[in-house]
N, C-alpha and C positions, 0 to 999 in steps of 0.2 A: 090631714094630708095637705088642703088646701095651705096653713099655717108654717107646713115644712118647704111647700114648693115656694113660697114668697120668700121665705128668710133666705133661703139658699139664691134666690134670685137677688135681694136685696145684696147678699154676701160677694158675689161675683161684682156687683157691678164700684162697690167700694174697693173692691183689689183690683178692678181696672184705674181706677182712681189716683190709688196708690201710685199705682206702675208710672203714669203719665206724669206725675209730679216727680218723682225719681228721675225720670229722664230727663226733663225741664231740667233738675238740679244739675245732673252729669252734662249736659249740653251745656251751661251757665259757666261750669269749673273748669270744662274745655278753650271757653273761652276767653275764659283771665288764664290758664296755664299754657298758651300762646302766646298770648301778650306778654307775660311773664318770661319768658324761653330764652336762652344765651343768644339765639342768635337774632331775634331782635332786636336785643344790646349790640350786637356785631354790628346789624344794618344803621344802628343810631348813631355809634362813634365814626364809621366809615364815612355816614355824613357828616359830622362835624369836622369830621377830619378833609375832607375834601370842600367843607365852606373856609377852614381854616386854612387850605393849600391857596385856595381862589383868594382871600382876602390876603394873604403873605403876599401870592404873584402881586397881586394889585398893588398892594405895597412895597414892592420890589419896582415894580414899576415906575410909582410915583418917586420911589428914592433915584433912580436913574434918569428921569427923568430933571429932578431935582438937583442933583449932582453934577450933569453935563451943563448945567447953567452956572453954575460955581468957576472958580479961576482955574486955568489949568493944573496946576500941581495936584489942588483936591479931587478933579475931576477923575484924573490920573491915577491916583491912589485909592480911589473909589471903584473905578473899573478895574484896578488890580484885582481890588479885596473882591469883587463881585464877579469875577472871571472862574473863578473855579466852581461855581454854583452853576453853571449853563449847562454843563452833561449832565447833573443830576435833573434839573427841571425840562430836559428832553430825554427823560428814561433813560441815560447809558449810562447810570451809577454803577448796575452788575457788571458790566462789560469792561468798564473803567478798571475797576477791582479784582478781575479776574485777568487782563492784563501785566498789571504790575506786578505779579511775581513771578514772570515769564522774562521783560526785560530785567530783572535786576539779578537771576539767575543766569541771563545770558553775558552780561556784565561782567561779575564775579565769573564763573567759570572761563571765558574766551581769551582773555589775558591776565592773568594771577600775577605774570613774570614783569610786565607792564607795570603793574602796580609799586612794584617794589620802586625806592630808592634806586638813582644808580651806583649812590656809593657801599648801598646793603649788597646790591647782587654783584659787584665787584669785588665786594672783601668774601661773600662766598665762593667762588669759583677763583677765588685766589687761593684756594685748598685743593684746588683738581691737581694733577700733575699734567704734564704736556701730552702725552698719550690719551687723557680723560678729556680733555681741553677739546682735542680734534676730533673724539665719538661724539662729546654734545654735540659739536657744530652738525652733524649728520643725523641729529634725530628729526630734527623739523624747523621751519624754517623760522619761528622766535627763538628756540634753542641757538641753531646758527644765528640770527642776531645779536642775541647774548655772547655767543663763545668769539665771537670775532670781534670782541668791543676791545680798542686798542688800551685804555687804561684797565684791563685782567691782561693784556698779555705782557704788560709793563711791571704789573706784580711777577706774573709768574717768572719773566727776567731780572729780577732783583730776587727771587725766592733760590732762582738755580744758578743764579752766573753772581752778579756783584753788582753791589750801589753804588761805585763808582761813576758809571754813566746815566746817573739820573738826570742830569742837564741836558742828555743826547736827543737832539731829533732826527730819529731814523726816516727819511726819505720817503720810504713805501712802509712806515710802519711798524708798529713794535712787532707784529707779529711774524712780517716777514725777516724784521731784523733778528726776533730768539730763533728762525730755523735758520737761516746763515751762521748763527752764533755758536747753535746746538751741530750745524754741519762741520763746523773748523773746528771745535771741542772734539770728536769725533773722529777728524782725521788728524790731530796731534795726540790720541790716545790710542790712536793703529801706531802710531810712530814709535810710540816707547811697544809694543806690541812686537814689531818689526826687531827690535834691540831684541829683546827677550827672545826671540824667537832665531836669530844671528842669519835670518835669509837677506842675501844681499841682492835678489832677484827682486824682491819687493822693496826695498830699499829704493833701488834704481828707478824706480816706476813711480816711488813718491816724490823722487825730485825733479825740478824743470831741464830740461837737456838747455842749459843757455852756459854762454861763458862769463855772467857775473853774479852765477849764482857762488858763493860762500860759506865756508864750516869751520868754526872753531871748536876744537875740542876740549876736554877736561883739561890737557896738557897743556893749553895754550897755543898748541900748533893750530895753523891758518893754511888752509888750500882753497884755491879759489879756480872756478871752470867746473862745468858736469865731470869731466872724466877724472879730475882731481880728486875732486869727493866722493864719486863712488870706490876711488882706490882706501880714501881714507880709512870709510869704514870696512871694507874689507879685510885691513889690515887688522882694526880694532877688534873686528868679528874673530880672526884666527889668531891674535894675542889673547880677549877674555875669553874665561872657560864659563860663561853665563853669569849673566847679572839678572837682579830683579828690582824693578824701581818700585819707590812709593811716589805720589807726585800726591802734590797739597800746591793751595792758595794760585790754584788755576785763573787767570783773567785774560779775555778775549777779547780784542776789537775789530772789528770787523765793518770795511768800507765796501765801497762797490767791487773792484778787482786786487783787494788786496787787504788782508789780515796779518795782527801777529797775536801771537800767545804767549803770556810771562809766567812762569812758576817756577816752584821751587822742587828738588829730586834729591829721594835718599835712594844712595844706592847700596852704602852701608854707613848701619846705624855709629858705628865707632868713627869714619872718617867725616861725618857730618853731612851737610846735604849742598846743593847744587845751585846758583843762580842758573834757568835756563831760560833761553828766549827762542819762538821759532817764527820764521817768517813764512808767510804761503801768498800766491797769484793765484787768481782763478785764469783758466784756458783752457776753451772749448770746452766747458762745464764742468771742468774740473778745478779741483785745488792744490796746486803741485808747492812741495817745500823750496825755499829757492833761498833762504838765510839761519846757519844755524847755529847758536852760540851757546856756552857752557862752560861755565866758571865757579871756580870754591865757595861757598857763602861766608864771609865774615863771620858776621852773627851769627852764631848756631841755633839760636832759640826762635822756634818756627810753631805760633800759637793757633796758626788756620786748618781748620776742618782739612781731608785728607779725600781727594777725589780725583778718580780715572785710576785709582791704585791698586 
């Protein structure tokens, strides 16, 4: 008995033994697997990375220093080259970064129209027609600076009228000179309107009440005075039994108080067509006919496009 209680005593105190040496080991491995750990490495480069910030600064330092003692030009081109390095070494690198694609967004997006060439956005908006012309101007106010740009409304008057007056300098402007232009195209195409139509109520209304106003007719007769020429065509009105004109190779000039219009009229195809000239005044905001002439055309061969017909 004696023999059993000792071994068993002896046995205990060797597996205390054990244990304490085990732990000794576990506590030993804890402390190289520490040392060992990522983030130790983290804390190690962090340092050399910040003795390497401190020795750059320092070295930055000494080069700026070193530089502004050099001659001007180098000096100069040194504080250039080292100018863009001062937000980063005062922390506003992200801020820096995080700006710039705010303005260059605002840039791009706020005037596109700006950007263009004036000769590009000129030969575009020399595709609008007059009616399109005068909605851009109305959508916003670069739009209207575009749509009132005098060389588009210079195309657009060479596009609808003739190139004839491209030496012209209109006074207040091409723009105001195509609606003067497109105004007297308009009231010499009521004119032939008025013919067709055989009212000599509106006849009288289109001419000026003066006494050196003038009409020569197809026939070469001459009446001169308002009350002359309204008898003219009256008479003309209850001789033809209706006519219908074609009118081609229309050209209009148009000055401050006074226009004329040159074209050519078929009024039948078998008898050939017409030299006709008309003359208009403006008074009290009007444009009243006050000279009208119409004579056989020699040449009959008439190769110009066919407008107001």
């Amino acid at each position: 008995m004696e023999i059993a209680s000792s071994f068993a005593g002896d046995f205990s105190f060797f597996q205390f033994l054990g244990a304490i040496a085990v732990s000794g080991l576990c506590f030993v491995f804890a402390i190289f697997a520490v040392r060992l750990s990522p983030a130790s490495f983290g804390r190690k480069s962090r340092s050399l990375e910040s003795e390497g910030a401190g020795s750059g600064a320092s070295l930055r330092k000494v080069c700026s220093c070193a530089c502004s003692c050099n001659s001007s030009g180098s000096g100069l081109a040194t504080a250039t080259a080292m100018a863009p390095a001062a937000p980063y070494l005062n922390g506003g690198a992200e801020e820096m970064l995080d700006r710039a694609p705010v303005v260059s967004e605002r840039q791009t997006g706020a005037s596109m129209m700006e950007q263009l060439v004036p000769e590009i956005t000129t030969h575009a908006l020399s595709y609008l027609d007059y009616p399109s012309l005068c909605r851009l101007s109305m959508t916003n106010s670069l739009m209207r600076k575009a749509a009132n740009d005098d060389d588009a409304w210079k195309a657009l008057y060479h596009k609808d009228f003739t190139l004839e007056q491209d030496s012209v300098t209109p006074p207040k402007g091409w723009k105001a000179y195509y609606a003067a232009t497109r105004a007297i195209v308009n009231i010499n195409a009521e004119f032939f309107n008025i013919i067709r139509e055989r009212s000599i109520t509106a006849m009288s209304h289109l001419w000026f009440n003066a006494d050196y106003v003038k009409c020569v007719h197809a026939s070469g007769e001459l009446f001169t005075g308002y009350n002359a020429v309204v008898e003219s065509w009256q008479l003309a009105f209850n001789w033809d039994q209706g006519v219908d004109f074609q009118v081609r190779d229309v050209r209009a000039r148009v000055l401050t108080d006074m226009a004329w219009v040159t074209m050519k009229t078929f009024v039948d195809m078998d008898t050939g067509p017409f030299n006709v000239t008309n003359v208009y005044e403006f008074h009290n905001g009007h444009w009243f006919m006050v000279h009208h002439h119409s004579s056989v055309l020699i040449d009959g061969e008439v190769d110009q496009p066919m407008v107001n017909g």
